[in-house]
C-alpha positions as semicolon CSV with decimal commas, in nm:
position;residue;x (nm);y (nm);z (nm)
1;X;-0,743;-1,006;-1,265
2;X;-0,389;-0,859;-1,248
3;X;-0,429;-0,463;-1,375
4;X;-0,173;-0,198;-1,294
5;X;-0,275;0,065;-0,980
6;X;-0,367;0,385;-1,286
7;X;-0,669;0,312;-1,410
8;X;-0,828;0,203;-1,051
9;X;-0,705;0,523;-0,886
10;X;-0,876;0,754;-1,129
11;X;-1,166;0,578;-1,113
12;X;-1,149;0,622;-0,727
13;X;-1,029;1,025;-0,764
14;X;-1,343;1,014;-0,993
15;X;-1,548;0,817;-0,757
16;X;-1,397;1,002;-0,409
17;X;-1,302;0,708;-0,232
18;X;-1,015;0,549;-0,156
19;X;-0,785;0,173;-0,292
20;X;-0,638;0,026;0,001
21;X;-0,268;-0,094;-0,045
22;X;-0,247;-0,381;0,173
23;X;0,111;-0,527;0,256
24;X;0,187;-0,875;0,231
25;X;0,445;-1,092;0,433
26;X;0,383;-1,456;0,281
27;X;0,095;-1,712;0,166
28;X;-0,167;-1,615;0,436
29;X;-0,185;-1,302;0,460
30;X;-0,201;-1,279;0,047
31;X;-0,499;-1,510;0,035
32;X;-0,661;-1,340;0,370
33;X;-0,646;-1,018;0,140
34;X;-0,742;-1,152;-0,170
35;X;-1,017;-1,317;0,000
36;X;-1,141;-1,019;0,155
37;X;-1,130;-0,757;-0,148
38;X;-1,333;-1,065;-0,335
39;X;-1,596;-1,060;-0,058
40;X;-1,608;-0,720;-0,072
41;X;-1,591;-0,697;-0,459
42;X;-1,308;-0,421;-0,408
43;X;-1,056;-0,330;-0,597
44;X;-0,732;-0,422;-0,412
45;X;-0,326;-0,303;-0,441
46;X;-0,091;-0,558;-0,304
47;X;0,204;-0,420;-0,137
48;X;0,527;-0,573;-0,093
49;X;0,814;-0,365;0,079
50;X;1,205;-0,477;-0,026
51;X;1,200;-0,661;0,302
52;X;0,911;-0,859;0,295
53;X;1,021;-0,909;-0,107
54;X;1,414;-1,076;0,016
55;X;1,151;-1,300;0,293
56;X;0,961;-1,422;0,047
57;X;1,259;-1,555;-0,152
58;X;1,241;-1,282;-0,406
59;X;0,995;-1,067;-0,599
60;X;0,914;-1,341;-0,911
61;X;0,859;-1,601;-0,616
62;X;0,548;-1,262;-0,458
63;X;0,440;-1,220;-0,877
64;X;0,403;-1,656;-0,929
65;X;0,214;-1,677;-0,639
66;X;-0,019;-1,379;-0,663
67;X;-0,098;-1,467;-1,005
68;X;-0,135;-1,832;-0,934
69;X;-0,369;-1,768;-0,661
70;X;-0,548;-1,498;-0,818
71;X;-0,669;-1,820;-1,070
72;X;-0,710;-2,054;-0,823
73;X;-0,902;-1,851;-0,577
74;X;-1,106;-1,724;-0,896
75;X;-1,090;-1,330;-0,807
76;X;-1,229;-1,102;-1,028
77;X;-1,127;-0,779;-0,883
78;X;-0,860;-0,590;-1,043
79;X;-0,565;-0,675;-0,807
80;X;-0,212;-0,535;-0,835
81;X;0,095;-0,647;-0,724
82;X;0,316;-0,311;-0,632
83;X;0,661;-0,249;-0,460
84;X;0,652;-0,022;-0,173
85;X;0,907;0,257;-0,107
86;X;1,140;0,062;-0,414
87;X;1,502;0,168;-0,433
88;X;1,651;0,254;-0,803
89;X;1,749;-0,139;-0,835
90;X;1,426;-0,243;-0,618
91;X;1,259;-0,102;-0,910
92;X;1,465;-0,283;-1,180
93;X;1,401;-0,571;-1,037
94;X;1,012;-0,570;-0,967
95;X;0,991;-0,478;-1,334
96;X;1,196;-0,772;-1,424
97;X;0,959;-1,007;-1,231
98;X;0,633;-0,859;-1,370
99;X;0,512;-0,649;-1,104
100;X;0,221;-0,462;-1,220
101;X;0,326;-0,115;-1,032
102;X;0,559;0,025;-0,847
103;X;0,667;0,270;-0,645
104;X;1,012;0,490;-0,664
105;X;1,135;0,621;-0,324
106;X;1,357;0,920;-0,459
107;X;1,302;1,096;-0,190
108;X;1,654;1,019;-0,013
109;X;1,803;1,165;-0,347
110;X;1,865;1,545;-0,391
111;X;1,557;1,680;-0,634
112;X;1,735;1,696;-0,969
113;X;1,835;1,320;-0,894
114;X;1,508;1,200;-0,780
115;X;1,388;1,395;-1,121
116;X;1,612;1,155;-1,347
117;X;1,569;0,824;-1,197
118;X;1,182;0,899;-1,211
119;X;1,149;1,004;-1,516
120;X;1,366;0,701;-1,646
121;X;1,164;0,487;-1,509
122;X;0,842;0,635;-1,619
123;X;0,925;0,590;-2,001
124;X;1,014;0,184;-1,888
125;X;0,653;0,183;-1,682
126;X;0,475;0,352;-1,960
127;X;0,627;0,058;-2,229
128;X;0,530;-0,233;-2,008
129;X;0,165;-0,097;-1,885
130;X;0,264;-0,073;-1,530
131;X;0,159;0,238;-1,305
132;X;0,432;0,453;-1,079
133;X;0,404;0,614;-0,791
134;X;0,672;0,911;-0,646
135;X;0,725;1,064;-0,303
136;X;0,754;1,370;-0,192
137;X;0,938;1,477;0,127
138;X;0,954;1,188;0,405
139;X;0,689;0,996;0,569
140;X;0,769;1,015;0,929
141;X;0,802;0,687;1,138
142;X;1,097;0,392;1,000
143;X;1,072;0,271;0,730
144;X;1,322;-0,042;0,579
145;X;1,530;0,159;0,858
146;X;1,501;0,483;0,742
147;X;1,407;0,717;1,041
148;X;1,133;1,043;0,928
149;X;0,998;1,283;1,127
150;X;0,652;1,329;0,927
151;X;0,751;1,599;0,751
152;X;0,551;1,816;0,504
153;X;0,617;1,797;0,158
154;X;0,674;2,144;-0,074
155;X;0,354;2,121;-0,275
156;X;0,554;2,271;-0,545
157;X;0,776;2,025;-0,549
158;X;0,492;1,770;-0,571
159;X;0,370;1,960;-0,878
160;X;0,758;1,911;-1,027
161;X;0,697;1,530;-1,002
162;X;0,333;1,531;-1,079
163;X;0,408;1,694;-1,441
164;X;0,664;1,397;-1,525
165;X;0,362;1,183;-1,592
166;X;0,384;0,982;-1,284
167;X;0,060;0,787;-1,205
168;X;0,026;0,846;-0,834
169;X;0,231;1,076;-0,587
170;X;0,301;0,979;-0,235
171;X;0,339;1,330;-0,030
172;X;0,399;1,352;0,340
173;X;0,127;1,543;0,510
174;X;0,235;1,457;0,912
175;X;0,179;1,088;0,810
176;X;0,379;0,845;0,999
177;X;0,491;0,440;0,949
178;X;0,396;0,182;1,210
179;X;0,233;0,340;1,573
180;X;0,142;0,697;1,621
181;X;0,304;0,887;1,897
182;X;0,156;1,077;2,196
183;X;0,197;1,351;2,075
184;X;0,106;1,322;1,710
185;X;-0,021;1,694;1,520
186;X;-0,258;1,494;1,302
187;X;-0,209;1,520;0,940
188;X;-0,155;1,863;0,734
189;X;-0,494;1,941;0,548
190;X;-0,297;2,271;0,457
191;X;-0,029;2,076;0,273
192;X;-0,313;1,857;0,142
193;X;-0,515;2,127;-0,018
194;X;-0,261;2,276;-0,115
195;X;-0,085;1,968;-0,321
196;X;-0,401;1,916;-0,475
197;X;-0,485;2,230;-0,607
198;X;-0,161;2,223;-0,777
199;X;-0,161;1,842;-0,909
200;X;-0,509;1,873;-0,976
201;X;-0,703;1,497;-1,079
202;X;-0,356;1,294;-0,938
203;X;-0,439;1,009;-0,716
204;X;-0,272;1,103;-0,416
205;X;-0,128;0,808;-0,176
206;X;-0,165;0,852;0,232
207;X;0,075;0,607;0,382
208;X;0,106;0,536;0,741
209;X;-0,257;0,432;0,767
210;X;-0,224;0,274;1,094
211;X;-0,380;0,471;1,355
212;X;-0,484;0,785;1,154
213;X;-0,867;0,822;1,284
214;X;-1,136;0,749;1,109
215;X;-1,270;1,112;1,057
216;X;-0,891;1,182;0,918
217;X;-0,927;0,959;0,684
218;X;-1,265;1,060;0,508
219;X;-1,107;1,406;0,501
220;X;-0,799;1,307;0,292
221;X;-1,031;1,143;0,053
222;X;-1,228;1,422;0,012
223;X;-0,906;1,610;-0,054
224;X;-0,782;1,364;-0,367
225;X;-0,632;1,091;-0,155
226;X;-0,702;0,792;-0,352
227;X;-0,477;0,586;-0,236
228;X;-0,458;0,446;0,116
229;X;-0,130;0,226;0,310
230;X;-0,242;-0,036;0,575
231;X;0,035;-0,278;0,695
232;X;0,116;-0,258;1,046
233;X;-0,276;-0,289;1,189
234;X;-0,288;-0,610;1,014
235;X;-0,007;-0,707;1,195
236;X;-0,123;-0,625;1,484
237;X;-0,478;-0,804;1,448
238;X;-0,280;-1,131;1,300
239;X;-0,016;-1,101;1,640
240;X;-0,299;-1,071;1,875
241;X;-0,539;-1,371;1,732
242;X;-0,212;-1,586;1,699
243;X;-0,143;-1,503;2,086
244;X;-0,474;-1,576;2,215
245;X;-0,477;-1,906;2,020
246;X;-0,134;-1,995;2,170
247;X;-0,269;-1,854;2,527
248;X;-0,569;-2,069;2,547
249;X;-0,371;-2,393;2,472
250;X;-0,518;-2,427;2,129
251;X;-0,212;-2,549;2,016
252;X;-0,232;-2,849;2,240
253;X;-0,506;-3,002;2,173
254;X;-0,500;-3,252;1,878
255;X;-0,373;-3,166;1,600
256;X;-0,386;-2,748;1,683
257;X;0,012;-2,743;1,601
258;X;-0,042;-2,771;1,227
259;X;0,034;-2,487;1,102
260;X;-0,277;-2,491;0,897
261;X;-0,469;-2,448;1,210
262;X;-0,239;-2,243;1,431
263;X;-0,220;-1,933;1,146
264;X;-0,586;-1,953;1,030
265;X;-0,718;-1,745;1,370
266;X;-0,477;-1,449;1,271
267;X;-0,574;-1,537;0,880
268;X;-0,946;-1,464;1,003
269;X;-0,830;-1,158;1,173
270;X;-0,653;-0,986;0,885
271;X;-0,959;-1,089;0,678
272;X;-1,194;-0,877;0,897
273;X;-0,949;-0,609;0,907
274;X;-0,919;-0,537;0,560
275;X;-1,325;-0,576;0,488
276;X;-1,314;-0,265;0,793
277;X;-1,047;-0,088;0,577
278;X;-1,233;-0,093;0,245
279;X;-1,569;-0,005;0,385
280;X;-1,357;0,278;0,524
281;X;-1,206;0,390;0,270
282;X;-1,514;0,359;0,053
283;X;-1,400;0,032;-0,249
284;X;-1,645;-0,196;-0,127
285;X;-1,877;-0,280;-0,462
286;X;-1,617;-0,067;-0,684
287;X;-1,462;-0,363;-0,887
């Protein structure tokens, strides 16, 4: 069933574990995830960046199909469809299509800017039962192009945006997008503990959850992060099963070119990857 992000994030902070937002590209990988977080009878937040939104023809062509699929497939975990690191019109436009949540990246904008659009578009979120989420200070890595360093956020500027009735905050704690470097600090448990004593029961989001280990994670949940980001592991399990496929000639051998057949080893693979995840992160059984 299609719910917005709010009520199964305080349920997790309540619960201390952790939704996993899973990123979609197109048709497979949305059933491999829906199928999944069904198996696992886990709640489950569909993400879908600008990007992937423009690929997919637009974001009422991602809403049509998750909904349509979410009958067809018969899930009955809450699911929600949710734009990741939106611009202003991103935003606009997800509500338009009847996206369930969303989430405002202000953080390019000075403060006092990133203050106004949010709280604009909590009042339209708040009319229409969908669920916002706000970041604080950048999330290192490139995202949509734009180039962080992993920053920390201030926590008292998390507690700024917390009080405007947002429903989750994104904060960067050392978190980074896509592959961790060499030389990587780990994440912040400082500027954790110290967010959360000031935003109190806020579901706090950890993006960047490729390659943060496994002990990492448990901590941040433990610490009020309710909310974990997977994309680019999924892409790398769905590269990797597509390549062997390829390698091994599968594709040669009767009918392997369908498309039907060539995509379902990497299908498989994203499947197993998000059952890890949500064992992980502690939704499996929490629909």
């Amino acid at each position: 069933m299609m719910v917005s992000a709010k009520e199964m994030l305080q349920k997790a902070v309540a619960g201390h574990y952790a939704v996993g937002q899973f990123n979609i590209n197109n048709l497979e990988w949305t059933k491999a995830i829906l199928q999944a977080a069904e198996e696992c009878k886990s709640p489950v937040i569909l993400g879908v960046s600008e990007g992937a939104g423009k690929y997919m023809t637009g974001f009422k062509t991602v809403e049509a199909m998750v909904e349509a699929m979410v009958e067809e497939m018969g899930i009955t975990v809450p699911v929600a469809t949710h734009l990741d690191h939106g611009s202003y019109d991103g935003c606009k436009k997800c509500i338009e299509a009847g996206f369930t949540s969303i989430m405002f990246d202000g953080s390019k904008y000075p403060i006092e800017e990133n203050v106004a659009k949010t709280k604009e578009l909590i009042e339209i979120c708040r009319e229409k039962g969908m669920s916002l989420e706000a970041e604080v200070g950048a999330i290192g890595g490139e995202e949509d192009g734009v180039v962080g360093q992993g920053e920390c956020a201030d926590p008292n500027e998390c507690k700024m945006i917390a009080d405007l009735g947002v429903d989750m905050l994104a904060a960067g704690i050392g978190n980074i997008h896509g592959k961790y470097p060499e030389n990587w600090a780990g994440l912040s448990f400082e500027t954790l503990d110290a967010i959360q004593k000031l935003t109190g029961d806020m579901p706090l989001v950890l993006h960047g959850g490729t390659g943060i280990p496994d002990d990492m994670i448990k901590k941040a949940i433990d610490l009020g992060v309710a909310k974990i980001n997977v994309n680019t592991e999924c892409q790398l399990v769905f590269a990797d099963a597509t390549r062997k496929y390829v390698e091994a000639g599968k594709d040669l051998e009767g009918k392997g070119f369908d498309p039907r057949k060539l995509l379902k080893p990497g299908a498989e693979a994203i499947v197993a990857k998000v059952k890890e995840k949500m064992e992980l992160f502690g939704s499996v059984g929490k629909a």
